[in-house]
PyMOL Python script that loads the backbone (N, CA, C, O; Angstrom):
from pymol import cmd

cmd.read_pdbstr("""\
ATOM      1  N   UNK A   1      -9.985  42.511  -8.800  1.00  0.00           N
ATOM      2  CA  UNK A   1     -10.786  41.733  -7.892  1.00  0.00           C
ATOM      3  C   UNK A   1     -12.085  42.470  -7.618  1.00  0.00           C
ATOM      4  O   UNK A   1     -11.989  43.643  -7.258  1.00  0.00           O
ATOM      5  N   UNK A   2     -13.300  41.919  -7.747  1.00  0.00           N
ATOM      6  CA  UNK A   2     -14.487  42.544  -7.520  1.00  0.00           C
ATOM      7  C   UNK A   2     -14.463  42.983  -5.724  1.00  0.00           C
ATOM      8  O   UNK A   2     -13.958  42.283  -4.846  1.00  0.00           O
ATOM      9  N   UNK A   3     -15.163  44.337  -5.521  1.00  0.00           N
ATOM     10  CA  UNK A   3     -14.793  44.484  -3.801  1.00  0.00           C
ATOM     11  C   UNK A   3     -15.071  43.761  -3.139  1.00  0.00           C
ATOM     12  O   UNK A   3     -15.758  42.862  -3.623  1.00  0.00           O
ATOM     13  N   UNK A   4     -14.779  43.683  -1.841  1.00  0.00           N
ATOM     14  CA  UNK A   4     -14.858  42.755  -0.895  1.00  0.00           C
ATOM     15  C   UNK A   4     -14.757  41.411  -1.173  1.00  0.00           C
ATOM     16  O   UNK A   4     -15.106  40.812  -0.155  1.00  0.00           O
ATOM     17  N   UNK A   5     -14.446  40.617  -2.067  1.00  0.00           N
ATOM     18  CA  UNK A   5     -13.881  39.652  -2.233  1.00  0.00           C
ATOM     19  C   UNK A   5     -12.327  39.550  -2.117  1.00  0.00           C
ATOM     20  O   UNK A   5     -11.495  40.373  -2.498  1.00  0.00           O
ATOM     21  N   UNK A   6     -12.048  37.854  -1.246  1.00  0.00           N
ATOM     22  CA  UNK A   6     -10.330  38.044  -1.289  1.00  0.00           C
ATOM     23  C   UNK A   6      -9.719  39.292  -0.309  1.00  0.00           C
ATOM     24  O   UNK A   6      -9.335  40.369  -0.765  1.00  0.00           O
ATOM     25  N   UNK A   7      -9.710  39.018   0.772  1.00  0.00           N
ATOM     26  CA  UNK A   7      -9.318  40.800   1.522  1.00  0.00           C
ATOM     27  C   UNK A   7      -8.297  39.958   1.842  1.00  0.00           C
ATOM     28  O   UNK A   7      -7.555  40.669   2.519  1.00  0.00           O
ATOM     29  N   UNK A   8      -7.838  38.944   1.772  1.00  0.00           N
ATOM     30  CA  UNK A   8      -6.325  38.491   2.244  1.00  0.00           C
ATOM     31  C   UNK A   8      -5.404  38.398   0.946  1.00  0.00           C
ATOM     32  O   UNK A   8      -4.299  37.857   0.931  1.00  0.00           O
ATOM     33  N   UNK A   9      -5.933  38.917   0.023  1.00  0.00           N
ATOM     34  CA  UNK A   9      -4.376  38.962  -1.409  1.00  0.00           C
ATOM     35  C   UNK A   9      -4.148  40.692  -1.549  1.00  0.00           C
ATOM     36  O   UNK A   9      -4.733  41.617  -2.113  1.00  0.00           O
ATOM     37  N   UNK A  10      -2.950  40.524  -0.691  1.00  0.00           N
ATOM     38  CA  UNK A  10      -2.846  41.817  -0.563  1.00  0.00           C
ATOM     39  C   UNK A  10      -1.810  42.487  -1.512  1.00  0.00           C
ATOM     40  O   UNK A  10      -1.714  43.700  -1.698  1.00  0.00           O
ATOM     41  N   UNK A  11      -1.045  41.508  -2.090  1.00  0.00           N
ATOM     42  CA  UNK A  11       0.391  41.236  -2.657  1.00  0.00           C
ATOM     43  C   UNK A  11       0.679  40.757  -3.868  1.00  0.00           C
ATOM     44  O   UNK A  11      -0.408  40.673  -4.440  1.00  0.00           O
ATOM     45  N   UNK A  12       1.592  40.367  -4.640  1.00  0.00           N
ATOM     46  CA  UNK A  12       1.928  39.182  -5.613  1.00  0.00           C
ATOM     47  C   UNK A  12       1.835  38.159  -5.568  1.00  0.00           C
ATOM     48  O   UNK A  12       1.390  37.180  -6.168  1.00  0.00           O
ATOM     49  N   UNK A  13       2.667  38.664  -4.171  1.00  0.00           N
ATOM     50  CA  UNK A  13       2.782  36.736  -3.610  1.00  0.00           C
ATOM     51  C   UNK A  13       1.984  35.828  -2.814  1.00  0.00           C
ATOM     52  O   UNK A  13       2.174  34.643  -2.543  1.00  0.00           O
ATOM     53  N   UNK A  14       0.845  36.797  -2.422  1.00  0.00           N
ATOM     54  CA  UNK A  14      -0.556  36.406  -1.825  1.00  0.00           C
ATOM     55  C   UNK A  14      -0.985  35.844  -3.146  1.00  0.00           C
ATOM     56  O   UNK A  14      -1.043  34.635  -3.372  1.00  0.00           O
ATOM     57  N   UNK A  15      -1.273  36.761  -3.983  1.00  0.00           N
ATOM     58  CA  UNK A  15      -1.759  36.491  -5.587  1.00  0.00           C
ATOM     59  C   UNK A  15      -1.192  34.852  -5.977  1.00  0.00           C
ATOM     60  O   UNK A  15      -2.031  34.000  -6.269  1.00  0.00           O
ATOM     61  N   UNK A  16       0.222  34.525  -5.954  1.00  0.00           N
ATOM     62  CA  UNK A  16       0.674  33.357  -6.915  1.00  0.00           C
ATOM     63  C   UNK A  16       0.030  32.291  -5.276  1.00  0.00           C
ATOM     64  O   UNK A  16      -0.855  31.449  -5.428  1.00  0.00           O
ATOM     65  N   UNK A  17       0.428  32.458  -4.394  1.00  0.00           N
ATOM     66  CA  UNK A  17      -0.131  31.357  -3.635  1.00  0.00           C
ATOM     67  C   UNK A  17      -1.340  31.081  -3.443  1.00  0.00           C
ATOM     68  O   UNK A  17      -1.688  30.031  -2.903  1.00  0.00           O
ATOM     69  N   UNK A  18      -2.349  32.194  -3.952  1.00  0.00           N
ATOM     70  CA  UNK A  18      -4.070  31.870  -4.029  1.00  0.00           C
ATOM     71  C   UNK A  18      -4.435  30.459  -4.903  1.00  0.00           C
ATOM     72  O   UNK A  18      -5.258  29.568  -4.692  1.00  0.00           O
ATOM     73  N   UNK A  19      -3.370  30.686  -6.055  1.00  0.00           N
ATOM     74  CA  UNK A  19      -4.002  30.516  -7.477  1.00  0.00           C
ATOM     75  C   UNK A  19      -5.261  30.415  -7.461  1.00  0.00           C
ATOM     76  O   UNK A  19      -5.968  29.410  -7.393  1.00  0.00           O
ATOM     77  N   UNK A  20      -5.544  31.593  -7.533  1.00  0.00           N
ATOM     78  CA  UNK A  20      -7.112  32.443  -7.628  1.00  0.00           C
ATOM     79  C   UNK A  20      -7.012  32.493  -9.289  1.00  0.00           C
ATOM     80  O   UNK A  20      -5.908  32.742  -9.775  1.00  0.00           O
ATOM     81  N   UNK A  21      -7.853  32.321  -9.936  1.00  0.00           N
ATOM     82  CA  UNK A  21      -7.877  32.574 -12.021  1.00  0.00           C
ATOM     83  C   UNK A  21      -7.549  34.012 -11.843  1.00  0.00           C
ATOM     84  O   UNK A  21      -7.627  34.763 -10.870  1.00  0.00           O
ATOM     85  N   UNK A  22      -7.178  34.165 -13.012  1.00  0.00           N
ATOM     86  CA  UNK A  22      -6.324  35.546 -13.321  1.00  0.00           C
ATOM     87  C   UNK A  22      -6.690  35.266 -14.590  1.00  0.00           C
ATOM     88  O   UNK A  22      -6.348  34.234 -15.167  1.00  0.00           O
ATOM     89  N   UNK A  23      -7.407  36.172 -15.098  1.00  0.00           N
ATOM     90  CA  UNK A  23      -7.225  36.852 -16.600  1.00  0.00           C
ATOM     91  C   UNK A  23      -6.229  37.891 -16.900  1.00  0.00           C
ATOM     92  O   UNK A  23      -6.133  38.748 -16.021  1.00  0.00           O
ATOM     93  N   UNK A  24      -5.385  38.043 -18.028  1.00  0.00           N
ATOM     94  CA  UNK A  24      -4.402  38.742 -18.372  1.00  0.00           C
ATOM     95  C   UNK A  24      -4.695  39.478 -19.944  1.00  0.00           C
ATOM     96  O   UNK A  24      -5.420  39.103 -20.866  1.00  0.00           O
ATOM     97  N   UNK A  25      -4.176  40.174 -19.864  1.00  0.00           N
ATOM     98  CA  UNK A  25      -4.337  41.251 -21.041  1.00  0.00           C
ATOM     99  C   UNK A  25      -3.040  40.120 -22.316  1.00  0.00           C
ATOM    100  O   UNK A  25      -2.227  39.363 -21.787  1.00  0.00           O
ATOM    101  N   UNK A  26      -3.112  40.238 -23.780  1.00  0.00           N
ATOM    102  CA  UNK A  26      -2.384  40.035 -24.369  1.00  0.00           C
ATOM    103  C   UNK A  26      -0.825  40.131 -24.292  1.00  0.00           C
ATOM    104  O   UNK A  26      -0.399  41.222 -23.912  1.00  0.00           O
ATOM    105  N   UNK A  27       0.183  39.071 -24.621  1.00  0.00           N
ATOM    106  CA  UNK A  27       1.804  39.054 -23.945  1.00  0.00           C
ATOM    107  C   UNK A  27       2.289  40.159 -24.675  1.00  0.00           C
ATOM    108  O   UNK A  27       3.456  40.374 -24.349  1.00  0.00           O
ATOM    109  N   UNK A  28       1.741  41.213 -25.811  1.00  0.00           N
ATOM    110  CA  UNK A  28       2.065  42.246 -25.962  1.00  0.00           C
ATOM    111  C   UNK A  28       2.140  43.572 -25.776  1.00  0.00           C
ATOM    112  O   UNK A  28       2.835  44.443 -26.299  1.00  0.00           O
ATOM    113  N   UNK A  29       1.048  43.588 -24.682  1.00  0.00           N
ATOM    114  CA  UNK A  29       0.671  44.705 -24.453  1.00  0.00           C
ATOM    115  C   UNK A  29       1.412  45.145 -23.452  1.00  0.00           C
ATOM    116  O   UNK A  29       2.329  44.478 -22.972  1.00  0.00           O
ATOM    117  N   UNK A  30       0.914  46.888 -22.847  1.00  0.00           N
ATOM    118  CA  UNK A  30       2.095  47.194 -21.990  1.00  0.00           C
ATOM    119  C   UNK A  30       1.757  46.809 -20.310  1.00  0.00           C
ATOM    120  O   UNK A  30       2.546  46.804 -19.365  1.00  0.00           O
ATOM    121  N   UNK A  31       0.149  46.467 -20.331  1.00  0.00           N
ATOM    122  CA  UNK A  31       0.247  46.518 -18.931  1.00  0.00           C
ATOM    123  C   UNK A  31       0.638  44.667 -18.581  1.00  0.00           C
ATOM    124  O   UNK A  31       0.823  44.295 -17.422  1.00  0.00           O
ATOM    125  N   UNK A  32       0.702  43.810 -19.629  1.00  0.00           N
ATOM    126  CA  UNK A  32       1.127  42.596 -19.645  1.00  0.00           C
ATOM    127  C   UNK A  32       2.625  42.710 -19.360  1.00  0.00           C
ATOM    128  O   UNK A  32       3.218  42.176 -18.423  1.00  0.00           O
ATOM    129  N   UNK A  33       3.140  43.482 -20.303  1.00  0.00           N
ATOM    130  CA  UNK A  33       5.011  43.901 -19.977  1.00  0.00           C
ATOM    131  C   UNK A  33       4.976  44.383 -18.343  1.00  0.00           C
ATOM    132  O   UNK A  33       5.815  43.883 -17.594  1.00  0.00           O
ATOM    133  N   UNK A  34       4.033  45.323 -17.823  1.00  0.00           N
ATOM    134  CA  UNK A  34       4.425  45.747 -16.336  1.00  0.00           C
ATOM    135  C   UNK A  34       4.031  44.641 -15.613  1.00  0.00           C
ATOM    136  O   UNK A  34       4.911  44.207 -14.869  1.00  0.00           O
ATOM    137  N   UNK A  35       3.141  44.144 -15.603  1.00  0.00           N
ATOM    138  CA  UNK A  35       2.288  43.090 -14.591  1.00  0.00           C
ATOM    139  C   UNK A  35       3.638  41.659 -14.305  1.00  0.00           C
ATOM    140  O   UNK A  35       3.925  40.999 -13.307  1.00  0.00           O
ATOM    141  N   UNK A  36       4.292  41.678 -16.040  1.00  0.00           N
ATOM    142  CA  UNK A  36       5.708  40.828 -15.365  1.00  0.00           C
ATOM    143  C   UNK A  36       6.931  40.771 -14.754  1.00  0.00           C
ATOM    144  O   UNK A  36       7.642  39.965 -14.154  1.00  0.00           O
ATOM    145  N   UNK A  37       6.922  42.579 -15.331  1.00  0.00           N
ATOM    146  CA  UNK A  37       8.255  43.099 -14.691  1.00  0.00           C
ATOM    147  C   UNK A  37       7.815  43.061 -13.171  1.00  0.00           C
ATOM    148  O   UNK A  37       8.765  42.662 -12.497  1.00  0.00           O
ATOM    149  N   UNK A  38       6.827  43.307 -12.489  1.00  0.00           N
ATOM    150  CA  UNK A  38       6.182  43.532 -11.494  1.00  0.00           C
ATOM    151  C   UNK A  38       6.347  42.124 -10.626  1.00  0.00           C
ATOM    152  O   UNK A  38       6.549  41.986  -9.420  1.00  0.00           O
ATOM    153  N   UNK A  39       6.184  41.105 -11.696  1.00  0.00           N
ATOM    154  CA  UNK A  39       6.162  39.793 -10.904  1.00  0.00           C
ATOM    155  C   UNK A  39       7.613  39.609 -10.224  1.00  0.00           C
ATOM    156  O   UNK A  39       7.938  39.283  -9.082  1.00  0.00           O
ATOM    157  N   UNK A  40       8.414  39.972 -11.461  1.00  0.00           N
ATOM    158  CA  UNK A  40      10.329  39.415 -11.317  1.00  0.00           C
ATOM    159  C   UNK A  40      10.465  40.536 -10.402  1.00  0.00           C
ATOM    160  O   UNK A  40      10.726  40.087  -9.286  1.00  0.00           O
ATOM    161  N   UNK A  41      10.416  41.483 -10.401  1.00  0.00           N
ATOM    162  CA  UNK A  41      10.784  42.446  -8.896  1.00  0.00           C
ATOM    163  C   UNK A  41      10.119  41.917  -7.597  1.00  0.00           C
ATOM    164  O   UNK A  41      10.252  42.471  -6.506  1.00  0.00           O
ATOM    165  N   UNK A  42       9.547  41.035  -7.769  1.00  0.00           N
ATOM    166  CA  UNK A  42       8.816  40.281  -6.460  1.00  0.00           C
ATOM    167  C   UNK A  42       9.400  38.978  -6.352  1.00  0.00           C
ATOM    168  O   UNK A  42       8.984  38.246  -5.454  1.00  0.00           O
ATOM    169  N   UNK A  43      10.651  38.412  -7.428  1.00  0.00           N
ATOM    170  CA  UNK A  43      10.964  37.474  -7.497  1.00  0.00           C
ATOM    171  C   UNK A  43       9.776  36.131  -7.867  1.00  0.00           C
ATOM    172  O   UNK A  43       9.991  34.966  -7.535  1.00  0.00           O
ATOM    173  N   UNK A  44       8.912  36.448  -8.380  1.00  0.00           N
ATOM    174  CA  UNK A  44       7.631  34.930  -8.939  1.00  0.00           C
ATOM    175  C   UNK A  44       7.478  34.987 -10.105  1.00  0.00           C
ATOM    176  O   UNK A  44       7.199  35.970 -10.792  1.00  0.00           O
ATOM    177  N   UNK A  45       7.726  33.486 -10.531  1.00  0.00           N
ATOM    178  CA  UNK A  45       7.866  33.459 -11.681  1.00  0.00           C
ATOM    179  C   UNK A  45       6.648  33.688 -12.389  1.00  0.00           C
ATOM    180  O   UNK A  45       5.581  33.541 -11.794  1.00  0.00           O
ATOM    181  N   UNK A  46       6.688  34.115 -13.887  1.00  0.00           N
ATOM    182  CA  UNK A  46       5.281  34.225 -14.278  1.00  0.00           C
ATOM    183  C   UNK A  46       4.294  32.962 -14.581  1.00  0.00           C
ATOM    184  O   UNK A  46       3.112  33.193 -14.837  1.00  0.00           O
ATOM    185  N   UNK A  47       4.663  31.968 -14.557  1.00  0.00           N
ATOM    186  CA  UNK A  47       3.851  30.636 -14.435  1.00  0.00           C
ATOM    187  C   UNK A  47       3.643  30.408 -13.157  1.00  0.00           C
ATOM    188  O   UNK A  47       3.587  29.180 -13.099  1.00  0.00           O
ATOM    189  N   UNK A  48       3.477  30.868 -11.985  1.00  0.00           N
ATOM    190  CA  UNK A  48       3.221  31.269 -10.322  1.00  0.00           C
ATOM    191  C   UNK A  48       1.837  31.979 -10.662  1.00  0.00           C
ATOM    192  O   UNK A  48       1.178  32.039  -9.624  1.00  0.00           O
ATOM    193  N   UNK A  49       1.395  32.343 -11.364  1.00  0.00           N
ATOM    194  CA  UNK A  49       0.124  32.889 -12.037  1.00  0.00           C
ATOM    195  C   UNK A  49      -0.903  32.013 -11.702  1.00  0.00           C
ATOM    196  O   UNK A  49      -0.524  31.527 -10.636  1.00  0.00           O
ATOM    197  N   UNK A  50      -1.678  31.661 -11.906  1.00  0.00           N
ATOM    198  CA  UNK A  50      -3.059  31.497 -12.336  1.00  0.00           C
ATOM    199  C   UNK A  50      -3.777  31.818 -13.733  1.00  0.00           C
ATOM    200  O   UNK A  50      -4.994  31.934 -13.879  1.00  0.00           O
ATOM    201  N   UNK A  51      -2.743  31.948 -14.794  1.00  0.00           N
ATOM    202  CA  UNK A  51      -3.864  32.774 -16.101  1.00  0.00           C
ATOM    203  C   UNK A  51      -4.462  32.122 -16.471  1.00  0.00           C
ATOM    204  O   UNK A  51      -3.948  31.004 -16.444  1.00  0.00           O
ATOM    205  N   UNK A  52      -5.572  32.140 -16.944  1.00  0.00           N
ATOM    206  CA  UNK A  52      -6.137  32.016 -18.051  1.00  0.00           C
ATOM    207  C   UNK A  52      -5.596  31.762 -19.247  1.00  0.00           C
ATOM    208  O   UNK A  52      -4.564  32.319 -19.623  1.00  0.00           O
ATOM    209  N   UNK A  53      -6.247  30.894 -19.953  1.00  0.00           N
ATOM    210  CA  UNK A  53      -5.455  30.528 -20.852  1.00  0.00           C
ATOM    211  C   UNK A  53      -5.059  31.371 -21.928  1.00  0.00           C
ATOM    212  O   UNK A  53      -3.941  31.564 -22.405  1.00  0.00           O
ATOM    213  N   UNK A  54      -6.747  32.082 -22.380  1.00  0.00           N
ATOM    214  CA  UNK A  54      -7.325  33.031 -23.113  1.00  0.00           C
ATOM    215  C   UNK A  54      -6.955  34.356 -22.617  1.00  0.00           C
ATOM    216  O   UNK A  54      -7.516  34.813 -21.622  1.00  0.00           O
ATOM    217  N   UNK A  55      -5.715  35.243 -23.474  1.00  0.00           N
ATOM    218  CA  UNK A  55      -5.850  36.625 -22.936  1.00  0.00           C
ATOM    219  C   UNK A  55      -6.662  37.503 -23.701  1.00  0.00           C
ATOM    220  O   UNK A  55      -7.034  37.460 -24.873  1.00  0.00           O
ATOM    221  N   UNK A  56      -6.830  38.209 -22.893  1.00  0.00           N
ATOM    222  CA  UNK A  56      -7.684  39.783 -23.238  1.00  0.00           C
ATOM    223  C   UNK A  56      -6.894  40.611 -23.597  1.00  0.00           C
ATOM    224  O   UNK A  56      -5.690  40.709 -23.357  1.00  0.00           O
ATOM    225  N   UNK A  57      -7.707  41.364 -24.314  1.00  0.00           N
ATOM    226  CA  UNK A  57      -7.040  42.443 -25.637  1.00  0.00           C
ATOM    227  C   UNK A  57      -7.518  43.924 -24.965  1.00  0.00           C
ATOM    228  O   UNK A  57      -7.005  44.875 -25.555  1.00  0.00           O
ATOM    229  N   UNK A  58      -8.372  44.279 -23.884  1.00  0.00           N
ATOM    230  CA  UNK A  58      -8.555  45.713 -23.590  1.00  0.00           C
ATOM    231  C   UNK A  58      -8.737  45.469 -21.868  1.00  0.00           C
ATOM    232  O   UNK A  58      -8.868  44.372 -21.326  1.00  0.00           O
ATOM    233  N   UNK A  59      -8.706  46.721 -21.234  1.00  0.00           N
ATOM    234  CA  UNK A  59      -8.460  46.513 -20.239  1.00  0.00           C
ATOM    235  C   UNK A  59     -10.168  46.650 -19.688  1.00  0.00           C
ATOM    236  O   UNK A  59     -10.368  46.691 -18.474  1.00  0.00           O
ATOM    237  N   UNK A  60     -11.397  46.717 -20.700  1.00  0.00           N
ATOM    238  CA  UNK A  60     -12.727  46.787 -20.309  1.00  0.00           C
ATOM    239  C   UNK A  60     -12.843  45.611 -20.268  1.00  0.00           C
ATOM    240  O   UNK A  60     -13.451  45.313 -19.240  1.00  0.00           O
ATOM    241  N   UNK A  61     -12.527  44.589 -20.962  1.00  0.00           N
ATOM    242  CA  UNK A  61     -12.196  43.240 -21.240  1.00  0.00           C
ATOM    243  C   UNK A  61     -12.252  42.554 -19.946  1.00  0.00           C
ATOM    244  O   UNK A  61     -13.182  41.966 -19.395  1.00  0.00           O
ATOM    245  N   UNK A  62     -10.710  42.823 -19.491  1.00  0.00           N
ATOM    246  CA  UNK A  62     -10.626  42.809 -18.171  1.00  0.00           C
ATOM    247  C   UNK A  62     -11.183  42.694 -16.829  1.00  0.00           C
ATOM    248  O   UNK A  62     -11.015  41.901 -15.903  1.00  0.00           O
ATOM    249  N   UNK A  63     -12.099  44.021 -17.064  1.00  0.00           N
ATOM    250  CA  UNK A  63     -13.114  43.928 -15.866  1.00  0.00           C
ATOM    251  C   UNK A  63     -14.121  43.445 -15.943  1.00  0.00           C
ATOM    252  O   UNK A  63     -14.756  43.359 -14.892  1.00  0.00           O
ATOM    253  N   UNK A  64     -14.784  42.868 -17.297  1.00  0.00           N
ATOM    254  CA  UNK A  64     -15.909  42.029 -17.661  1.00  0.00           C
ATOM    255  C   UNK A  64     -15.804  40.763 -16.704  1.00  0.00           C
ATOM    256  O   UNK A  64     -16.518  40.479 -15.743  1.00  0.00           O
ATOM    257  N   UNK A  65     -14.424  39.898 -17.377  1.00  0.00           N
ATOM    258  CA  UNK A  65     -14.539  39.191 -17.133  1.00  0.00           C
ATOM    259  C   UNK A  65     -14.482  38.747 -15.437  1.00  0.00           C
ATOM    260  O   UNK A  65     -14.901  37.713 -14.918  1.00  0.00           O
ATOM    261  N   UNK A  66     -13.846  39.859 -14.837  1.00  0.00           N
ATOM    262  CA  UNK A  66     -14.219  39.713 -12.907  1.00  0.00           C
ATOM    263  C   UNK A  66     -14.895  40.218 -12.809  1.00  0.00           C
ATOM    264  O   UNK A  66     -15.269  40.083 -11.644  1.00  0.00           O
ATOM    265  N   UNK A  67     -15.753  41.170 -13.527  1.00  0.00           N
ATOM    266  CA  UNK A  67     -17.055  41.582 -12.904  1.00  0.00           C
ATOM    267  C   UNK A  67     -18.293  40.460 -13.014  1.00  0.00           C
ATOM    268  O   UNK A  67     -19.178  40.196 -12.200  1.00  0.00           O
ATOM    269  N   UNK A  68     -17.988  39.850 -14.460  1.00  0.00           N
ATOM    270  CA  UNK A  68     -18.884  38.494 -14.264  1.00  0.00           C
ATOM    271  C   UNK A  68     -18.580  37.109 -13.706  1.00  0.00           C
ATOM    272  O   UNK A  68     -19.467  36.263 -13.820  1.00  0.00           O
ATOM    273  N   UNK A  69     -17.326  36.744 -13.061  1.00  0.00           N
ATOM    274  CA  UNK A  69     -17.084  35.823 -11.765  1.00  0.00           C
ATOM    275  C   UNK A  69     -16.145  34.925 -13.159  1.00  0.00           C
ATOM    276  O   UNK A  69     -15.443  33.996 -12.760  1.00  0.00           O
ATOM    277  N   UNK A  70     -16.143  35.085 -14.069  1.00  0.00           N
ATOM    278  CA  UNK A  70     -15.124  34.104 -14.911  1.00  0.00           C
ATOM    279  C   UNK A  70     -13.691  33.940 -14.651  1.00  0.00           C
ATOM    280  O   UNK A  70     -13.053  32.973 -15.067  1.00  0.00           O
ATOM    281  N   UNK A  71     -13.111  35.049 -13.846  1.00  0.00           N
ATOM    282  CA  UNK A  71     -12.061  35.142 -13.282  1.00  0.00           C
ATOM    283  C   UNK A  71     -12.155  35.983 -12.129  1.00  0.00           C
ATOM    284  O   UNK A  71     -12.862  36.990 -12.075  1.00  0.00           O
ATOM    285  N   UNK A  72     -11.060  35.332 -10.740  1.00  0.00           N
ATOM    286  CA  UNK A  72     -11.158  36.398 -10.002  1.00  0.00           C
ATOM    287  C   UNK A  72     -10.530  37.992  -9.737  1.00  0.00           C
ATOM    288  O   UNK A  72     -11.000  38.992  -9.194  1.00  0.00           O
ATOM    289  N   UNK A  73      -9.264  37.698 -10.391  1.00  0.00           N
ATOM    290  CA  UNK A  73      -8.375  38.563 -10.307  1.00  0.00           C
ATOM    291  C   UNK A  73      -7.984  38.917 -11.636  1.00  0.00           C
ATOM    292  O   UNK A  73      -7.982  38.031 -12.490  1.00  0.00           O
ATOM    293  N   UNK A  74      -7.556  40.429 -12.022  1.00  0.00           N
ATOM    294  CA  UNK A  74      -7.263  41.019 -13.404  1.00  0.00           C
ATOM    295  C   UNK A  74      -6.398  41.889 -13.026  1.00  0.00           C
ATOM    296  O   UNK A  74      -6.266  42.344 -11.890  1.00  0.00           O
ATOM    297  N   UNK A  75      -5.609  42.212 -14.252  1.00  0.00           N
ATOM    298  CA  UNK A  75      -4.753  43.602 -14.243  1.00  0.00           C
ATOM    299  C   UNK A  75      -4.825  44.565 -15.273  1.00  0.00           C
ATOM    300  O   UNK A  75      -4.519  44.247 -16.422  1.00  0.00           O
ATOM    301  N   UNK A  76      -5.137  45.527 -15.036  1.00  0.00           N
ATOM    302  CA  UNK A  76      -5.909  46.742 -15.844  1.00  0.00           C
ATOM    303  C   UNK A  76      -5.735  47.982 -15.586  1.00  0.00           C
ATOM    304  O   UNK A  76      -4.950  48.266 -14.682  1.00  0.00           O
ATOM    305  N   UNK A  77      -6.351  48.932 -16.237  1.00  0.00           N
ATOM    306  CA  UNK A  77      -6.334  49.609 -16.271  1.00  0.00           C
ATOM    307  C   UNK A  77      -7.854  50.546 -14.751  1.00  0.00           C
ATOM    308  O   UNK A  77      -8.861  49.877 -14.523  1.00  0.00           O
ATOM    309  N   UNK A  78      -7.754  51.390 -14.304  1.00  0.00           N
ATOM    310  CA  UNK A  78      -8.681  52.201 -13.366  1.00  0.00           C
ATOM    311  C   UNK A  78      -9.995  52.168 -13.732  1.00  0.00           C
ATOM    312  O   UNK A  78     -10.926  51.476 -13.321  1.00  0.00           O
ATOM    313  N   UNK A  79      -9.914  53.271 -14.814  1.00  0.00           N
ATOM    314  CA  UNK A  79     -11.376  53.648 -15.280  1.00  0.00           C
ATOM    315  C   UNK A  79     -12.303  52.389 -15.793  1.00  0.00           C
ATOM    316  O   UNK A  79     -13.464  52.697 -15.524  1.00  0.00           O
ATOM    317  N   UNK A  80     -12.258  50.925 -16.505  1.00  0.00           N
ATOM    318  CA  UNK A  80     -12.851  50.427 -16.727  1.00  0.00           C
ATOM    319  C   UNK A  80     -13.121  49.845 -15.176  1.00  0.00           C
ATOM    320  O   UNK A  80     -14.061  50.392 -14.600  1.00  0.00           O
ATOM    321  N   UNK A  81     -12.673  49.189 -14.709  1.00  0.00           N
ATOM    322  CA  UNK A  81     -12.914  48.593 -12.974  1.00  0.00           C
ATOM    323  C   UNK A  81     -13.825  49.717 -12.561  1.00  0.00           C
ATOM    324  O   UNK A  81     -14.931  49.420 -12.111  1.00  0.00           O
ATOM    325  N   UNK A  82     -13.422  51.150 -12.684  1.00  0.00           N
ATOM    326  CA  UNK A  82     -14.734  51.668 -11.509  1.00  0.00           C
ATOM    327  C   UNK A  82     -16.079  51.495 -11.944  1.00  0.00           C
ATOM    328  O   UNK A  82     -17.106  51.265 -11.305  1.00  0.00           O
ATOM    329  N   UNK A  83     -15.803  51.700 -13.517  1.00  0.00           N
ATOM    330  CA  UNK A  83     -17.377  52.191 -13.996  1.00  0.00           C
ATOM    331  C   UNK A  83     -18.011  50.261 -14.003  1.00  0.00           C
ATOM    332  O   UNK A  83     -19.224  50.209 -14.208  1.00  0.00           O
ATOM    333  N   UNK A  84     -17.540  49.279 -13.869  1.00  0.00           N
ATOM    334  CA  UNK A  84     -17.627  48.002 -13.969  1.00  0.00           C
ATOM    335  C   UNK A  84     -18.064  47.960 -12.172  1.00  0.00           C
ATOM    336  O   UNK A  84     -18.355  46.860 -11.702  1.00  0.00           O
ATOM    337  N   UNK A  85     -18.080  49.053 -11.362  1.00  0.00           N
ATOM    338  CA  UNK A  85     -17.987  48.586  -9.744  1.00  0.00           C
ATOM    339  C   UNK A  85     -17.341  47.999  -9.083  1.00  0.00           C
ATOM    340  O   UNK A  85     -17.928  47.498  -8.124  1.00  0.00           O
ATOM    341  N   UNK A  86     -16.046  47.769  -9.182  1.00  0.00           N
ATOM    342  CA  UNK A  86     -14.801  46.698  -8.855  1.00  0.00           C
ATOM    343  C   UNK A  86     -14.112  47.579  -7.999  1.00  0.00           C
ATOM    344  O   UNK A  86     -13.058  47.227  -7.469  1.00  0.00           O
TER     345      UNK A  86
END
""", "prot")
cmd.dss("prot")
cmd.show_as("cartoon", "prot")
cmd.util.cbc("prot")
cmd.orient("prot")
């Protein structure tokens, strides 16, 4: 999430009840594998999402696309989000 935007999704389940757009990394990758295990330990299903239809393949990817407003919310990796200002 770019800063100060959204200060009330604090959660998952803030997240699936926004349906705020969500860009997602490829269904193979690993932070795609955590981001679902993450969902089912919160009990929401992964269609409780918001994705995008189109996933992303890197986690710079990622922050492009919320750093340029195409989506609001991403799951990624640190270092691309800071140097992106997120």
């Amino acid at each position: 999430m770019r800063k100060g935007e959204h200060p009330n999704i604090r959660s998952l389940r803030d997240l699936s009840d926004s349906g705020l757009p969500f860009i997602s990394r490829d269904r193979h990758s690993g932070t795609r594998i955590l981001f679902n295990l993450l969902l089912k330990q919160q009990g929401l299903a992964e269609a409780s999402i918001n994705r995008s239809a189109q996933p992303e393949f890197t986690h710079t990817a990622i922050a492009a696309f919320v750093a340029s407003g195409m989506a609001d919310v991403g799951f990624g990796g640190n270092t691309p989000t800071c140097l992106s200002g997120q």
